[in-house]
C-alpha positions in Angstrom: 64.8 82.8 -7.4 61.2 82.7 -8.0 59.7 83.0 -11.2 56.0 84.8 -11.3 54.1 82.7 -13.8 50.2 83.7 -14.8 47.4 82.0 -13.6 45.3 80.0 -16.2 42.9 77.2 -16.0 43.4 74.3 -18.7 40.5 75.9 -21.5 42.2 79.6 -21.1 46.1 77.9 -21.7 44.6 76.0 -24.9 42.6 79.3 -26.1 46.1 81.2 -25.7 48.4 78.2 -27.7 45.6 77.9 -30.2 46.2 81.5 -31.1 49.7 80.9 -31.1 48.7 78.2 -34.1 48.5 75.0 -31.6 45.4 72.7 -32.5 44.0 70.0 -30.3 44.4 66.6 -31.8 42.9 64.0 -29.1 41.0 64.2 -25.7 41.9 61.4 -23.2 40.1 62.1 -20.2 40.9 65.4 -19.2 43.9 65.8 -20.5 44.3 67.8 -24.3 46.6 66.9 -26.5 48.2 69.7 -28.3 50.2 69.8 -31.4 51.8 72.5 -34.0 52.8 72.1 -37.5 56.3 72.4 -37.3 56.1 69.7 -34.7 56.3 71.0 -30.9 53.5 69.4 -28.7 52.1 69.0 -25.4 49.8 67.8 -23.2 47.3 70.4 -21.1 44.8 68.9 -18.4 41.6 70.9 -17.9 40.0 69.9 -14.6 37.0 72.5 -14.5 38.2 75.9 -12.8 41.5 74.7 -11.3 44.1 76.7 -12.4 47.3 75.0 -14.1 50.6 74.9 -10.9 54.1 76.8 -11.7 55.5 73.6 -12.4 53.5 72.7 -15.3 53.3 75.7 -16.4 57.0 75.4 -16.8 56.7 71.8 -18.6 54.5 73.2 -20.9 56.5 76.8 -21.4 59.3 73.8 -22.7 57.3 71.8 -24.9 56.0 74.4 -26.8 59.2 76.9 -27.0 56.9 79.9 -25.8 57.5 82.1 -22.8 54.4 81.8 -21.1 55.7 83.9 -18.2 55.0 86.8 -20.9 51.3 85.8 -22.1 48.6 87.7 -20.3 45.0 85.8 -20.5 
């Protein structure tokens, strides 16, 4: 069973959770720290153009609670 997941580079995925009322609290190298209000959080690596694998994609979908298999960027 394969799941189709969209395909977003690190800046694009933190543009779409910051709508979704995520804000980035820290930078570490290349990886953004993301936090909401009522507590979920994650972490979202932005390495230039490079698009974000299925795998993380599904880490992150997790952390955060939102179906990103349903957010067009």
């Amino acid at each position: 069973m394969s799941t189709k997941y969209p395909k977003f580079t690190g800046k694009e995925l933190i543009k779409v959770l910051g709508k979704l009322g995520f804000k980035v609290l820290r930078i570490k190298g290349s990886h953004h720290f993301l936090k909401h209000s009522d507590g979920r959080a994650t972490t979202v690596p932005v390495h230039g153009s490079e698009t974000i694998g299925p795998g993380l994609l599904n880490k992150i979908s997790k952390d955060t609670e939102i179906d990103i298999k349903n957010i067009r960027n």
